[in-house]
N, CA, C and O atoms as a MOPAC input file, in Angstrom:
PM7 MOZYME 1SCF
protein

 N      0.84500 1    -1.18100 1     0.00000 1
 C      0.00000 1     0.00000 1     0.00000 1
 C      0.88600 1     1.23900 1     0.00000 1
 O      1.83500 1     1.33700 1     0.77800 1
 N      0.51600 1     2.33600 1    -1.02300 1
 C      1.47300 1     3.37100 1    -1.37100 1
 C      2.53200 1     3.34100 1    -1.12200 1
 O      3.08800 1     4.12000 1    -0.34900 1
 N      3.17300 1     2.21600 1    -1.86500 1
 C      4.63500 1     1.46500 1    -2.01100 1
 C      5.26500 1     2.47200 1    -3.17900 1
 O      4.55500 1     3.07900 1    -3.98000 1
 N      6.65800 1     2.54300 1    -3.14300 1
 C      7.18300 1     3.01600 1    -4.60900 1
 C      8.63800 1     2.33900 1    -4.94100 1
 O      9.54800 1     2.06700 1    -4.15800 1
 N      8.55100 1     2.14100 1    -6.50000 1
 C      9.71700 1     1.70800 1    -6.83500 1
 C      9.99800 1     2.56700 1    -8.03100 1
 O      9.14800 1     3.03000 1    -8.79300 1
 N     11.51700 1     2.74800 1    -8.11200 1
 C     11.97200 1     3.74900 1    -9.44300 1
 C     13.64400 1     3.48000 1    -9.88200 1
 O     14.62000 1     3.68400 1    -9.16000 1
 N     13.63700 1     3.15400 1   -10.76500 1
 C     14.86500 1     2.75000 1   -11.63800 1
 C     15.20300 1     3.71900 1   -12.43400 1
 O     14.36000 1     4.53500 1   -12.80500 1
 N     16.67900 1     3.79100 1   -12.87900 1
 C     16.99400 1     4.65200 1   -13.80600 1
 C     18.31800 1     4.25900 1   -15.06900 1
 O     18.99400 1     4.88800 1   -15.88200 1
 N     18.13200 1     2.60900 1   -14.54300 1
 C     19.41200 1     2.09200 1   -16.27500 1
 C     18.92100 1     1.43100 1   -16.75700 1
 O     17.94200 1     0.83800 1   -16.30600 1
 N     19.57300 1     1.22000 1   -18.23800 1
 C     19.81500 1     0.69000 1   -19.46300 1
 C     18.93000 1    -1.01900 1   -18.58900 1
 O     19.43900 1    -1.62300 1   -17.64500 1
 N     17.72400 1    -1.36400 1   -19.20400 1
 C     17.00100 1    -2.38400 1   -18.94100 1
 C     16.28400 1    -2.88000 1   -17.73900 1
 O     16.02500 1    -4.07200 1   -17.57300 1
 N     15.92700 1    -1.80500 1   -16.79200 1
 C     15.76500 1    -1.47500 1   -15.85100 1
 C     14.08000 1    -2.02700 1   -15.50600 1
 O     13.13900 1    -2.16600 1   -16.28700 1
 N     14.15400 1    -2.23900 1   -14.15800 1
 C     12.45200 1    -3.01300 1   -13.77900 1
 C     12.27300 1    -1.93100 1   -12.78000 1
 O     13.21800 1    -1.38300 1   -12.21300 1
 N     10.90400 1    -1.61800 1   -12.57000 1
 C     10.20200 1    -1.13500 1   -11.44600 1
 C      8.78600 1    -1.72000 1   -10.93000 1
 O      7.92900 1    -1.54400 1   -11.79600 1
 N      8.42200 1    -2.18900 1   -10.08800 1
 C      7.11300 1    -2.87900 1    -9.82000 1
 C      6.58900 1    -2.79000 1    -8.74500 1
 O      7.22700 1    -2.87700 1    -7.69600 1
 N      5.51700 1    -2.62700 1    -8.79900 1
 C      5.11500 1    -2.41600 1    -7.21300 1
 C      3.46000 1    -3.43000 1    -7.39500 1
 O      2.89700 1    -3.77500 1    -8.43400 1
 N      3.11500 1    -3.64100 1    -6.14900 1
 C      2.04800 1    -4.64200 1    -6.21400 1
 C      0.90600 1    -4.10700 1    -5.11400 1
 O     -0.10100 1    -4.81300 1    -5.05700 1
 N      0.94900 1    -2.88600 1    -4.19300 1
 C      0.14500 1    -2.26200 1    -3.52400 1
 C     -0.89900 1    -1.42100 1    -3.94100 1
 O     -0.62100 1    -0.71200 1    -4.90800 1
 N     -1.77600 1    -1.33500 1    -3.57400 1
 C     -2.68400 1    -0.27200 1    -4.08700 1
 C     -2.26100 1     1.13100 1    -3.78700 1
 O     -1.67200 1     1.34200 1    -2.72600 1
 N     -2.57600 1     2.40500 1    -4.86800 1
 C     -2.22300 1     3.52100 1    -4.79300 1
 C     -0.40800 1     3.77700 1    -4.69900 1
 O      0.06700 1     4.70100 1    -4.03800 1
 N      0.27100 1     2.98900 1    -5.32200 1
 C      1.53900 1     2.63600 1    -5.28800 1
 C      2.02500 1     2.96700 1    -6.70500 1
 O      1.38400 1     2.54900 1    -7.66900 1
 N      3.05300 1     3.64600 1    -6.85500 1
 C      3.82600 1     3.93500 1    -7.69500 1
 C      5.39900 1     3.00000 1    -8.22700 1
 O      6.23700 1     2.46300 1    -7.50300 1
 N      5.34700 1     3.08900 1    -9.70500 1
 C      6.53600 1     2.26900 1   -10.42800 1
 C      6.66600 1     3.07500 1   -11.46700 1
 O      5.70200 1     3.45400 1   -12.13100 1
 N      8.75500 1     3.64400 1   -11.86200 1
 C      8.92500 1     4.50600 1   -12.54200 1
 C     10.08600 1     4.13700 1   -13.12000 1
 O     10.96300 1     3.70200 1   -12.37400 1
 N     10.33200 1     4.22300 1   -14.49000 1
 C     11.61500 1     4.09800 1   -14.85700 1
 C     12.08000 1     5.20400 1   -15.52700 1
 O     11.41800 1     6.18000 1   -15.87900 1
 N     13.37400 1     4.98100 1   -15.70000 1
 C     13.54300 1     6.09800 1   -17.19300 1
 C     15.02900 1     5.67500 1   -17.80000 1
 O     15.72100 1     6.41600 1   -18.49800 1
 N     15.31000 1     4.57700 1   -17.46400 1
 C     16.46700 1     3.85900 1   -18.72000 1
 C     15.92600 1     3.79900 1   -19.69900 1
 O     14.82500 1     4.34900 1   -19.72100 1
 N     16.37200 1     3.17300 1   -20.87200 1
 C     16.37400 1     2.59400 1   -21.98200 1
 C     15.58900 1     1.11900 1   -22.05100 1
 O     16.28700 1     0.29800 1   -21.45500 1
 N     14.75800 1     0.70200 1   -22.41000 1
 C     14.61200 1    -0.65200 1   -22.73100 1
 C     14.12100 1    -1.20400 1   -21.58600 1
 O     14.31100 1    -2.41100 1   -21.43700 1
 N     13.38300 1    -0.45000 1   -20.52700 1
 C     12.73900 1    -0.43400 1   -19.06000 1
 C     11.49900 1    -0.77400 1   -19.07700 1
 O     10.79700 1    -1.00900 1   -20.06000 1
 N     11.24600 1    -0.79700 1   -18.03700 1
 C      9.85600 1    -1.63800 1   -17.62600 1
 C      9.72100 1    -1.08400 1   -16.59700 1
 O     10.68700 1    -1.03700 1   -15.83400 1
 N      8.05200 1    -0.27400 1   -16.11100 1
 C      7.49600 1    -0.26200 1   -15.20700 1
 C      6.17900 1    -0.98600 1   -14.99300 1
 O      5.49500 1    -0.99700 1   -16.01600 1
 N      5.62200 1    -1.60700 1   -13.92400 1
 C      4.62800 1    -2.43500 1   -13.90400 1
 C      4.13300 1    -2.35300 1   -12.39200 1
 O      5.01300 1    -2.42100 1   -11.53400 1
 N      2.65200 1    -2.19800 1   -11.93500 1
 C      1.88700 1    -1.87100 1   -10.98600 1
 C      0.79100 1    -3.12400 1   -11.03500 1
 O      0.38700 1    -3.64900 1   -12.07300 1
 N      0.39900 1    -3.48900 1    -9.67500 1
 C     -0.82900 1    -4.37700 1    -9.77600 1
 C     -2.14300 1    -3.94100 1    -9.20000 1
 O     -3.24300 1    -4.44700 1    -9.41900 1
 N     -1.81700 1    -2.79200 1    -8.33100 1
 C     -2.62400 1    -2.25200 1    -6.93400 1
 C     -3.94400 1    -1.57300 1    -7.72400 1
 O     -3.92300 1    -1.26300 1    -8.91500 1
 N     -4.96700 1    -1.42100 1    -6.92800 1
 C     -5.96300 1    -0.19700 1    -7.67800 1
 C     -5.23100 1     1.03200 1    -7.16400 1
 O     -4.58600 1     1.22900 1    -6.13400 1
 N     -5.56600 1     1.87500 1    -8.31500 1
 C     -5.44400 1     3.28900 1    -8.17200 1
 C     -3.93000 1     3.85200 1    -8.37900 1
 O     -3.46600 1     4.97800 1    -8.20300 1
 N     -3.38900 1     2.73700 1    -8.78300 1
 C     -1.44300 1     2.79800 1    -8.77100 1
 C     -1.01300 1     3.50200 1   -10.06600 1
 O     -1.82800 1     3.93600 1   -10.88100 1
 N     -0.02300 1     3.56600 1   -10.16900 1
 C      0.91100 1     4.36600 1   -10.78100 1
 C      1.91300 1     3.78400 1   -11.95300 1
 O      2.89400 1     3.64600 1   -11.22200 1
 N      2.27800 1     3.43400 1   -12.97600 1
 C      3.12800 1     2.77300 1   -13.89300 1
 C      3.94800 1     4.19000 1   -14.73300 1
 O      3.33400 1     4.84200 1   -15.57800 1
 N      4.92900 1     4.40800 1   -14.46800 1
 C      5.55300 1     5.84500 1   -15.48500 1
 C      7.01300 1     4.98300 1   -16.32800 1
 O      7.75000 1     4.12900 1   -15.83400 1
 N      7.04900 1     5.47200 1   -17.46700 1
 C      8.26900 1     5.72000 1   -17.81500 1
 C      8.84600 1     6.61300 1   -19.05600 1
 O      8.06100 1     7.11600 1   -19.86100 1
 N     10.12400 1     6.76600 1   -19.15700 1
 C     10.48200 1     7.28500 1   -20.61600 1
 C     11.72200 1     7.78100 1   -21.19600 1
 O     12.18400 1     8.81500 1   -21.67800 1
 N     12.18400 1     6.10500 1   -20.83100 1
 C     13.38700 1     5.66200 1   -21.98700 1
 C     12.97500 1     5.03100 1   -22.84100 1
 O     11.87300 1     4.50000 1   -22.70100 1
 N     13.83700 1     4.83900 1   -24.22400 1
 C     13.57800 1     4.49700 1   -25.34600 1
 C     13.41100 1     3.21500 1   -25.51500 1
 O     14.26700 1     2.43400 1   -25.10000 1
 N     12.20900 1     2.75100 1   -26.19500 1
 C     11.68300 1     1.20500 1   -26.37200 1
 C     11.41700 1     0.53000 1   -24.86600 1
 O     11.80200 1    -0.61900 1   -24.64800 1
 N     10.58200 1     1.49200 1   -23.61300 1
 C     10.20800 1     1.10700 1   -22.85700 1
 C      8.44400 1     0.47100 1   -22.53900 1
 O      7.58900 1     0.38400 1   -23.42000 1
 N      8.33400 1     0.26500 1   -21.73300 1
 C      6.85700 1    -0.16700 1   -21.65400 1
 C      6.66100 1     0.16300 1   -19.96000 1
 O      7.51500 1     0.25200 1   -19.07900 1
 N      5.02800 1     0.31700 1   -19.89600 1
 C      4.47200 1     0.39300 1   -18.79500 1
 C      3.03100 1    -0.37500 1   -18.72200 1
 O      2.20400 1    -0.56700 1   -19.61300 1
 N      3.02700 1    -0.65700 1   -17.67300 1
 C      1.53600 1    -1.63900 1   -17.46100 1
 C      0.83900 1    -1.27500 1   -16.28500 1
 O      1.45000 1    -0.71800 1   -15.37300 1
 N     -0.65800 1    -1.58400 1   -16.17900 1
 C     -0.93000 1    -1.23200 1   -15.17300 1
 C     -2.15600 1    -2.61100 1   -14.82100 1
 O     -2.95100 1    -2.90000 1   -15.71600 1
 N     -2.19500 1    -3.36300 1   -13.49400 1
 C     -3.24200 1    -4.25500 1   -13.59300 1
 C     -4.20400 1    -4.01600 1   -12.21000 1
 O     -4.46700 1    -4.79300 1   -11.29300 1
 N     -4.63800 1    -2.52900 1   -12.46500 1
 C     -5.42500 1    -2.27000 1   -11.04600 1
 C     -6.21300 1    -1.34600 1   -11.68000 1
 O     -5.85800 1    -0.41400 1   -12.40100 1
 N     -7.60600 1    -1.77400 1   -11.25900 1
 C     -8.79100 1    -0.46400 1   -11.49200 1
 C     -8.60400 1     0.70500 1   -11.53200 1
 O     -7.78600 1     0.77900 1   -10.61500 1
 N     -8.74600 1     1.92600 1   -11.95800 1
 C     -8.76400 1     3.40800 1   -11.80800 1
 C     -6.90500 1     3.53300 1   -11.76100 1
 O     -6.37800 1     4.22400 1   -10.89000 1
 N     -6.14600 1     2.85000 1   -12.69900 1
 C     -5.07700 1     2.89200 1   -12.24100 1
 C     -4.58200 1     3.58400 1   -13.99800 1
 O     -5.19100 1     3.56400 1   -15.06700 1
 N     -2.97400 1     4.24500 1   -13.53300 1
 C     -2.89900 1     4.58800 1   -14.83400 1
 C     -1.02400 1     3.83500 1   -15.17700 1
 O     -0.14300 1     3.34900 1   -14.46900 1
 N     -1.18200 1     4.10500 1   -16.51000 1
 C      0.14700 1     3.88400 1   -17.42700 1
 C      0.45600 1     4.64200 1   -18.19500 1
 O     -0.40000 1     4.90300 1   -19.03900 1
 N      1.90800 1     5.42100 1   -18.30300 1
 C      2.34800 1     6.66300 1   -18.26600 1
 C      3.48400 1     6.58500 1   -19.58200 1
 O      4.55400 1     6.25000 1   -19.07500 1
 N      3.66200 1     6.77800 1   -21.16700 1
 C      4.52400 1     6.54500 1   -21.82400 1
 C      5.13600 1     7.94000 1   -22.02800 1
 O      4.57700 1     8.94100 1   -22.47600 1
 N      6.41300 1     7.79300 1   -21.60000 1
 C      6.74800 1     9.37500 1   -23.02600 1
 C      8.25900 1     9.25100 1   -23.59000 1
 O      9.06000 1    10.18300 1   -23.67000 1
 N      8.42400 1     8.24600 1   -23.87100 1
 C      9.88200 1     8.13700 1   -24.11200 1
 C      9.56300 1     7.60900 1   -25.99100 1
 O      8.47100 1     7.46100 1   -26.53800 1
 N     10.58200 1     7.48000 1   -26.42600 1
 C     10.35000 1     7.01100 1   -28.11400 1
 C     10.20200 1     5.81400 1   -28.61300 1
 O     10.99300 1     4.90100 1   -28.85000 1
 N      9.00300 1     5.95900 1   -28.74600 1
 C      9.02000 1     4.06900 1   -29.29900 1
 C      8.14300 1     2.82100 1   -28.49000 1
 O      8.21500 1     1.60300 1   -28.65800 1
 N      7.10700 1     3.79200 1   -27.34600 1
 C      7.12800 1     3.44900 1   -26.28800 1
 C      5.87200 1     2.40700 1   -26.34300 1
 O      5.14200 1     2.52500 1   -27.32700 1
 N      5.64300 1     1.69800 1   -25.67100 1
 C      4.40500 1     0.74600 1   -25.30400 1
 C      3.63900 1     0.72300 1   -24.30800 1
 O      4.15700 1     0.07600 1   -23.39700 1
 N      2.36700 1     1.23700 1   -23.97900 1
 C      1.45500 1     0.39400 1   -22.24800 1
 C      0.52400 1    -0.30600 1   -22.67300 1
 O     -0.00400 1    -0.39000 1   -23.78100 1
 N      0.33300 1    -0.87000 1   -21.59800 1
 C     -1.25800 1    -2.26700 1   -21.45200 1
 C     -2.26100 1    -1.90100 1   -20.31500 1
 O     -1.53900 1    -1.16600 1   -19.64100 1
 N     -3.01300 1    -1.92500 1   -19.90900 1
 C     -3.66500 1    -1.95800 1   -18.95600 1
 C     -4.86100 1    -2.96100 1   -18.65300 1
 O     -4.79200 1    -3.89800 1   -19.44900 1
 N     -5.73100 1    -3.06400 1   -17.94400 1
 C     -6.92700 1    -3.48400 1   -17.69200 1
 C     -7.84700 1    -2.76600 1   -17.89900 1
 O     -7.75400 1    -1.55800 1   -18.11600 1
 N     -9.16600 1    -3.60500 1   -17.84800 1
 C    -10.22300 1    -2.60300 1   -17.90600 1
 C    -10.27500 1    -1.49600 1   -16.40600 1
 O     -9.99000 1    -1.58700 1   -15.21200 1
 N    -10.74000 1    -0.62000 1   -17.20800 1
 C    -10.60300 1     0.21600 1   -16.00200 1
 C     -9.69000 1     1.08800 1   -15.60900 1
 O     -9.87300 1     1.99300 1   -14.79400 1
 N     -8.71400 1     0.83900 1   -16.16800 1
 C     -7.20000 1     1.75200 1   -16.27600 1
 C     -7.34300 1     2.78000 1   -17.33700 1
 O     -8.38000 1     3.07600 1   -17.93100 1
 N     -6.25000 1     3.24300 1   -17.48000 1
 C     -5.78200 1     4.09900 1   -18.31500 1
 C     -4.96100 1     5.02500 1   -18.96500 1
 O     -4.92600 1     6.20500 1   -18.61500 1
 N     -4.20000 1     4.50700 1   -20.02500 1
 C     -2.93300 1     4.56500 1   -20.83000 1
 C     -2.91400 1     6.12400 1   -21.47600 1
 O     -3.62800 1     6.79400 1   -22.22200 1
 N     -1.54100 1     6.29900 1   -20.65900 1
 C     -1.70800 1     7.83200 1   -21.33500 1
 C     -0.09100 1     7.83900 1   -22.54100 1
 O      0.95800 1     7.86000 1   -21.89700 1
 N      0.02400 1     7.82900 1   -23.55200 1
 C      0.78400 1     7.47600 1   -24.95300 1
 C      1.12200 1     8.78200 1   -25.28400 1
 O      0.41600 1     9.79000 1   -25.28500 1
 N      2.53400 1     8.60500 1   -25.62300 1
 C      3.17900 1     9.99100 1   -26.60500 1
 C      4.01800 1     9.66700 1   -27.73800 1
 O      4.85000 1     8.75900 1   -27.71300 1
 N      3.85100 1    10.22300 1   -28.47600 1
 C      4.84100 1    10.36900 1   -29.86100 1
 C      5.52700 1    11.18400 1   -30.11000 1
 O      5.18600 1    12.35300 1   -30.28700 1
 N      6.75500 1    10.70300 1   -30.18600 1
 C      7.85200 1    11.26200 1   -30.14500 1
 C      8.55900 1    11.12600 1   -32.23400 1
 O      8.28300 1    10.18600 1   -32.98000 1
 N      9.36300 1    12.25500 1   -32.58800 1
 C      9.97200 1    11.91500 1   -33.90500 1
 C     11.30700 1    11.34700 1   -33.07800 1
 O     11.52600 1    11.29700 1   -31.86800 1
 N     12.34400 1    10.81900 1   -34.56300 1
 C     13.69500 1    10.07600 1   -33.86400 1
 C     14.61700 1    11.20700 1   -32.83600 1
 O     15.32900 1    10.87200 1   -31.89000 1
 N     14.37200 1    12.60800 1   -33.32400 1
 C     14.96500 1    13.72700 1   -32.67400 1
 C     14.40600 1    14.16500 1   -31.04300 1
 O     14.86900 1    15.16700 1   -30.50000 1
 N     13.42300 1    13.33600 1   -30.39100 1
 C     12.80400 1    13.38000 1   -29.42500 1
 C     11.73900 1    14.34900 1   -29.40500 1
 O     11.27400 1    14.74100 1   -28.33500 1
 N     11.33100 1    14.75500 1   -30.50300 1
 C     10.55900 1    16.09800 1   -29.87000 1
 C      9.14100 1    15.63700 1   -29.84300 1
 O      8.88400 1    15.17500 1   -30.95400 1
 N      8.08000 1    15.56300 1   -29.02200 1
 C      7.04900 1    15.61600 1   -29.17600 1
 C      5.84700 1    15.66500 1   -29.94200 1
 O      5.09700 1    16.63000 1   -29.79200 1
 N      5.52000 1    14.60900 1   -30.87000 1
 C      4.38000 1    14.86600 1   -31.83200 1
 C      3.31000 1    15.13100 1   -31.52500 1
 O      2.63400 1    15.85200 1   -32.25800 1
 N      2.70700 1    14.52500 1   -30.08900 1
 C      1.48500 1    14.32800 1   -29.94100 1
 C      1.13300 1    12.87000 1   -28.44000 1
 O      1.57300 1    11.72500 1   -28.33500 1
 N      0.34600 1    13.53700 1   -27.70700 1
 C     -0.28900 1    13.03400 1   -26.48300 1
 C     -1.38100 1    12.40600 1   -26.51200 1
 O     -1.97600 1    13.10600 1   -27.33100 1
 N     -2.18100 1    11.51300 1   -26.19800 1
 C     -3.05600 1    10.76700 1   -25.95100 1
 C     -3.50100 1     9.76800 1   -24.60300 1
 O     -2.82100 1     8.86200 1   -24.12200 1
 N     -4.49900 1    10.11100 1   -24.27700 1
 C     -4.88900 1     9.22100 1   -23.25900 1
 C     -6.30700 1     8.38300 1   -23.42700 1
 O     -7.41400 1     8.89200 1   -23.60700 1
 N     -6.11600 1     7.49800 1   -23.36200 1
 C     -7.64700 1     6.19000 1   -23.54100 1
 C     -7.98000 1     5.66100 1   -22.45900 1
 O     -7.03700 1     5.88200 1   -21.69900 1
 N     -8.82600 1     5.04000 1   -21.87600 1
 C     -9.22800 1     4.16500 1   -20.99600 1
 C     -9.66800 1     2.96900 1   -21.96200 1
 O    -10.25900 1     3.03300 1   -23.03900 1
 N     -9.09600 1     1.60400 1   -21.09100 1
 C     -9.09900 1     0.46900 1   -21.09600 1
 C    -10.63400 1    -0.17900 1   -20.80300 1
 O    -10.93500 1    -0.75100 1   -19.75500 1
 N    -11.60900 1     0.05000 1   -22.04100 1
 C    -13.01800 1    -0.30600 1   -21.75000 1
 C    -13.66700 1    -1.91700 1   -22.22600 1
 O    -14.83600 1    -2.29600 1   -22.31000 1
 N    -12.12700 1    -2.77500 1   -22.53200 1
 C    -13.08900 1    -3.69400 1   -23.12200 1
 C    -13.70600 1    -3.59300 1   -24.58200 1
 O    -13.73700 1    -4.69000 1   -25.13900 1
 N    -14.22900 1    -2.48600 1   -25.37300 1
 C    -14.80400 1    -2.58500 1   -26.05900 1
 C    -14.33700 1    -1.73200 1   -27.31100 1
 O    -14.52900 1    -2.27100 1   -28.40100 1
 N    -13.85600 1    -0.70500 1   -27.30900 1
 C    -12.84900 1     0.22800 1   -28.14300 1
 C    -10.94900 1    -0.60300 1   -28.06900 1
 O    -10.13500 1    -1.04300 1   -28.88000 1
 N    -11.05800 1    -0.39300 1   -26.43200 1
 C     -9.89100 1    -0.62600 1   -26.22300 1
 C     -9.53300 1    -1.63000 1   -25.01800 1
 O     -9.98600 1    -1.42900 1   -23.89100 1
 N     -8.44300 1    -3.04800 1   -25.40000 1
 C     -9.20600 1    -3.64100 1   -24.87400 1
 C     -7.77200 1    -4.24300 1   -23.81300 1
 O     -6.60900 1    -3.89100 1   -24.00700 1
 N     -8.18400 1    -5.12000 1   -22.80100 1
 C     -7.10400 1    -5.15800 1   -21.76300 1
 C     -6.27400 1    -6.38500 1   -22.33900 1
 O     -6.54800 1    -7.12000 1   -23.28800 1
 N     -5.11200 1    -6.38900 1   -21.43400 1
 C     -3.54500 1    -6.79100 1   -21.54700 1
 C     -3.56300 1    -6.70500 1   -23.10700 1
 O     -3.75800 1    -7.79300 1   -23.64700 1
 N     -3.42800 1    -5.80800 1   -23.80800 1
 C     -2.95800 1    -5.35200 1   -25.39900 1
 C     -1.81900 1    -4.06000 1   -25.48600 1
 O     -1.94100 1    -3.04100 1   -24.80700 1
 N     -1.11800 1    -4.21000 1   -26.08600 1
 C      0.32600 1    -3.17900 1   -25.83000 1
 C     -0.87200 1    -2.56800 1   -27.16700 1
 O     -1.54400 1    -3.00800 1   -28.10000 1
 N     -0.53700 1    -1.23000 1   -26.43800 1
 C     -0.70400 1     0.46300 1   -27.57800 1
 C      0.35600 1     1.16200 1   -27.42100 1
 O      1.09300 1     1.25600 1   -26.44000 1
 N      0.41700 1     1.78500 1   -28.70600 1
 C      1.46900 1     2.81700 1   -29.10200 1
 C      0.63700 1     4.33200 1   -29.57800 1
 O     -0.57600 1     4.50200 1   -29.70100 1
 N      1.44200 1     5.04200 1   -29.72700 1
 C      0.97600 1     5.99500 1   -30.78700 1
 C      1.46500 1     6.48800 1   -32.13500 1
 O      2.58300 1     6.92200 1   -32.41100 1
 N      0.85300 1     6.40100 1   -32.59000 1
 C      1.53200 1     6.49600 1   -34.40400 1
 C      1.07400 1     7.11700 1   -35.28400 1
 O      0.05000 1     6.66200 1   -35.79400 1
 N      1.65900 1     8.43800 1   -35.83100 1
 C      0.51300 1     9.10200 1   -36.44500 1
 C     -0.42600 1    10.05400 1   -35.73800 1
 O     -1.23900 1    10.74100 1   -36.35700 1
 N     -0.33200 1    10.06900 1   -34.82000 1
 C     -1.22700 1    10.67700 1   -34.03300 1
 C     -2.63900 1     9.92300 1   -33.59400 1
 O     -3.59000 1    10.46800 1   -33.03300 1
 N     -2.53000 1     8.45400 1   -34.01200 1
 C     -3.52100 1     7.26900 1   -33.65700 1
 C     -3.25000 1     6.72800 1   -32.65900 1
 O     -2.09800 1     6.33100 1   -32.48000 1
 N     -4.16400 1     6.56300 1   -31.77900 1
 C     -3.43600 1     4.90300 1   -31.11900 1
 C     -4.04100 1     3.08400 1   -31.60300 1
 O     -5.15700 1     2.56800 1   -31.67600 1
 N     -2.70700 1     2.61200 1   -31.83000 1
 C     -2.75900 1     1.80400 1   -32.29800 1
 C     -2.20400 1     0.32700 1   -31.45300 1
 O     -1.63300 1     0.35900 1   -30.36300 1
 N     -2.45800 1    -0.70000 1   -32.08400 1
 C     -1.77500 1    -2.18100 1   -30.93400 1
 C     -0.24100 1    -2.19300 1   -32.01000 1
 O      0.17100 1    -2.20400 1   -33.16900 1
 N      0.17900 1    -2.18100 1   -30.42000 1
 C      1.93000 1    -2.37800 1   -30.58900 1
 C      2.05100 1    -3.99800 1   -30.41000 1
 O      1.30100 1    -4.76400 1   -29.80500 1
 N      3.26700 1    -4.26400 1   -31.15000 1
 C      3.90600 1    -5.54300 1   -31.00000 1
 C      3.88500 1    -5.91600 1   -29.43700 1
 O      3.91800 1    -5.21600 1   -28.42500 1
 N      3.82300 1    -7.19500 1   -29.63400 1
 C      3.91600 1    -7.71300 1   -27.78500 1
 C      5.90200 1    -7.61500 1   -27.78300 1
 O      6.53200 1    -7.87400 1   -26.75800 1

């Protein structure tokens, strides 16, 4: 319960399993991952991912290239970045099952969000 974990190298894990609990990375090739309701998943190094598997909970991308998943009930907030880092474009969805649907990696592309490679 409002646990936190936060990493910062090259392949790096963060996880937390409490509710209202935070997990953050910002290496390269990182992983943050939350199970709790209401928790926290951030990251944004390059070719990272974030997940989130708790109700009202969110997943946080802004690095290049990036991937989240969530559950129903969550909700993936995605950025696009060009190769120069700069910012194309922000997006946030909720995980409803029916548009958008749970444990599925999204990206943003184009200014879409779309299903990323597992």
């Amino acid at each position: 319960y409002l646990s936190t974990a936060a990493t910062s190298g090259y392949l790096s894990t963060a996880a937390t399993s409490g509710d209202l609990s935070t997990a953050a990375t910002s290496g390269d090739r990182s992983t943050a991952a939350t199970s709790g309701y209401r928790s926290t998943a951030a990251t944004s190094g390059y070719l990272s991912t974030a997940e989130v598997h708790g109700e009202e909970s969110v997943a946080v991308v802004t690095g290049l290239d990036n991937k989240a998943r969530g559950c129903v009930g969550s909700w993936l907030v995605l950025t696009e970045r060009d190769d120069n880092w700069h910012i194309l474009g922000v997006k946030a969805i909720c995980i409803d099952g029916k548009e958008y649907y749970a444990d599925t990696w999204y990206t943003l592309k184009g200014g879409r969000v779309v299903r990323a490679e597992p």
